[in-house]
C-alpha positions in Angstrom: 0.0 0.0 0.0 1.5 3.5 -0.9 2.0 5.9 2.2 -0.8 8.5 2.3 0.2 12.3 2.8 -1.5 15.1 3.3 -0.5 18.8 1.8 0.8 20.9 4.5 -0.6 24.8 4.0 1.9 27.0 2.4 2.6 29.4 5.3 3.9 25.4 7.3 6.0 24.8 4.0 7.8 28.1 3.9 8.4 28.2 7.8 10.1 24.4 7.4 12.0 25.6 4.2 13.2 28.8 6.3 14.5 25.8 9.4 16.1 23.5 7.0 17.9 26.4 4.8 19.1 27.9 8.4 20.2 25.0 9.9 22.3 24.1 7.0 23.5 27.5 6.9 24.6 27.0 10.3 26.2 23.7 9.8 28.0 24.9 6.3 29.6 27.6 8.8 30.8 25.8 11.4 28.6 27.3 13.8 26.1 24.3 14.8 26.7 22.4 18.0 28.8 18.9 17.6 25.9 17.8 19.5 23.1 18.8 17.1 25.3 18.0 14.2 25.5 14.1 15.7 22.0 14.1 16.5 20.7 15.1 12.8 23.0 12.7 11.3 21.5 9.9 13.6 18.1 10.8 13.0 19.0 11.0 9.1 20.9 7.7 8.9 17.6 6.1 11.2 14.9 7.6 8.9 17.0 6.1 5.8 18.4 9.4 4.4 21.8 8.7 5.2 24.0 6.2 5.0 25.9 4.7 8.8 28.6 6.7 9.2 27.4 9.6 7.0 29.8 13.0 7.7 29.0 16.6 7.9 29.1 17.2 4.0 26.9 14.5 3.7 24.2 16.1 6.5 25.1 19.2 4.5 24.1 17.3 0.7 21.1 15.7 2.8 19.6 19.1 4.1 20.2 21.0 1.1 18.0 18.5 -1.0 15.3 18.8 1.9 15.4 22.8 1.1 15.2 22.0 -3.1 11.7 19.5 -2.2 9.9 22.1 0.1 10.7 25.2 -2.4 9.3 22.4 -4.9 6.3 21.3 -2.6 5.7 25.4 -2.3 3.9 25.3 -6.2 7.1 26.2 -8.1 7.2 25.9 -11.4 10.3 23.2 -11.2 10.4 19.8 -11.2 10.6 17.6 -8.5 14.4 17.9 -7.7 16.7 14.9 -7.7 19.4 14.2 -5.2 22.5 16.6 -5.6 25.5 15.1 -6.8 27.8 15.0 -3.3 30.4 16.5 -5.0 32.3 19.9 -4.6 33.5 22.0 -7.8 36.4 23.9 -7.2 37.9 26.1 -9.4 41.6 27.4 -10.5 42.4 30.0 -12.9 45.7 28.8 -14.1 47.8 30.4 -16.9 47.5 28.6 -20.5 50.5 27.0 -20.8 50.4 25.5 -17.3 46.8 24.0 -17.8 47.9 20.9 -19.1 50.4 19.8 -16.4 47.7 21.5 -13.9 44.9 19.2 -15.5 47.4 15.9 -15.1 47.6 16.4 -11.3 44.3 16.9 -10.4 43.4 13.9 -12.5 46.4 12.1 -10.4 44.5 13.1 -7.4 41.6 11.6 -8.0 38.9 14.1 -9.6 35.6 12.6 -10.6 35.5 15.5 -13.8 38.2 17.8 -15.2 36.9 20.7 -17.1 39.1 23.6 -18.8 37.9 26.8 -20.4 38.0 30.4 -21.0 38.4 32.4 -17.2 34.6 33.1 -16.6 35.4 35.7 -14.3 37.3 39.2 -14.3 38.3 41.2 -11.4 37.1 40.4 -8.0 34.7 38.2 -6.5 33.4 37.1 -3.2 33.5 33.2 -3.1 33.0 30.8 -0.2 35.9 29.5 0.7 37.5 30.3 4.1 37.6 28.5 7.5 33.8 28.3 8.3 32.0 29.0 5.6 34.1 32.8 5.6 33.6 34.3 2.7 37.0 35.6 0.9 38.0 38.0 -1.4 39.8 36.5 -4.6 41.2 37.8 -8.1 40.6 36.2 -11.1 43.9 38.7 -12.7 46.2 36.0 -14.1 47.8 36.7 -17.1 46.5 34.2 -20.1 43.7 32.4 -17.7 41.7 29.8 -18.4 39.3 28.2 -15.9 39.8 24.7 -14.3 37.4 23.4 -13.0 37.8 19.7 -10.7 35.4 17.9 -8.7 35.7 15.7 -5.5 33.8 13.8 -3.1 34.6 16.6 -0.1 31.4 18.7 1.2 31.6 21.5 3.4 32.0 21.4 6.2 34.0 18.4 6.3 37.8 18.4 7.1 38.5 17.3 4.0 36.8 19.5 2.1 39.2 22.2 3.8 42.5 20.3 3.0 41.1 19.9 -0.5 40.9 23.5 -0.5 44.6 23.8 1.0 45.8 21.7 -1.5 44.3 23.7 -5.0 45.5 26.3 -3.7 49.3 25.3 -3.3 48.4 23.9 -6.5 47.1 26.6 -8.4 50.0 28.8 -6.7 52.8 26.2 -8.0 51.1 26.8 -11.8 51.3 30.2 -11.9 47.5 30.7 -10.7 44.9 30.7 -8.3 42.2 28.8 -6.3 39.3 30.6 -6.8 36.3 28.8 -5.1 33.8 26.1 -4.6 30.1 25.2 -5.3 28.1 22.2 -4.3 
């Protein structure tokens, strides 16, 4: 027998949208309790929506889809959003010449996709990137740039994802270019 459900009025659906896109606002900065962190992921992993022994980025990946089916559930226009993809995309702007070798290591690192293009930015931007969730001020000024773009498994606000973004950025810097910043 499929689960009944009832529709929840839309004032109940924009108040739980509002929770859900603060609490992972929260947890994406570093500023949610350890405890509260641990006692989402339980409750996720017991209701099925995680997996045993899910981590922060995955809570993060979990919560964010939550957000995507109430905005859905609101009467958007959308469809009915699929899971996200659990990966990060960071991005380098590295000079021309140096994309190549650039490309080879983060391949040797393990990225699930390597893309190179045309810089799509100029001048400054404000990208999430810092300790936190801190948003940082980068430049997108290398001579001859071209955008590389790498994904990997790390979600904020896991460790990881933080040493991942140590590591493009010695990276970028050993190329002649820059880490730029991350999306999910």
């Amino acid at each position: 027998m499929e689960n009944r459900t009832r529709a929840l009025p839309y004032d109940d659906l924009a108040a739980l949208l509002q929770v859900v896109a603060i609490l992972d606002a929260h947890l994406v900065s570093g500023e949610l309790s350890p405890d509260l962190t641990h006692d989402l992921i339980r409750r996720m992993v017991t209701g099925g929506a995680l997996p045993e022994g899910a981590s922060t980025g995955a809570l993060n990946g979990v919560l964010s889809d939550l957000a995507q089916r109430l905005h859905w559930a609101m009467g958007t226009d959308m469809d009915y959003p699929t899971a996200t993809s659990r990966k990060a995309n960071y991005q380098l702007t590295i000079p021309a010449d140096a994309v190549a070798a650039c490309v080879a290591a983060l391949r040797a690192a393990g990225a699930d996709e390597v893309h190179d293009g045309p810089s799509r930015s100029s001048g400054w931007e404000m990208l999430p990137t810092g300790p936190g969730g801190a948003l940082e001020r980068h430049s997108s000024d290398v001579p001859d740039g071209r955008a590389v773009t790498a994904a990997f498994p790390e979600l904020a606000p896991d460790p990881a994802y933080q040493q991942r973004i140590a590591w493009l950025t010695l990276l970028a810097q050993q190329h002649g270019g820059q880490y730029e910043g991350a999306t999910w």
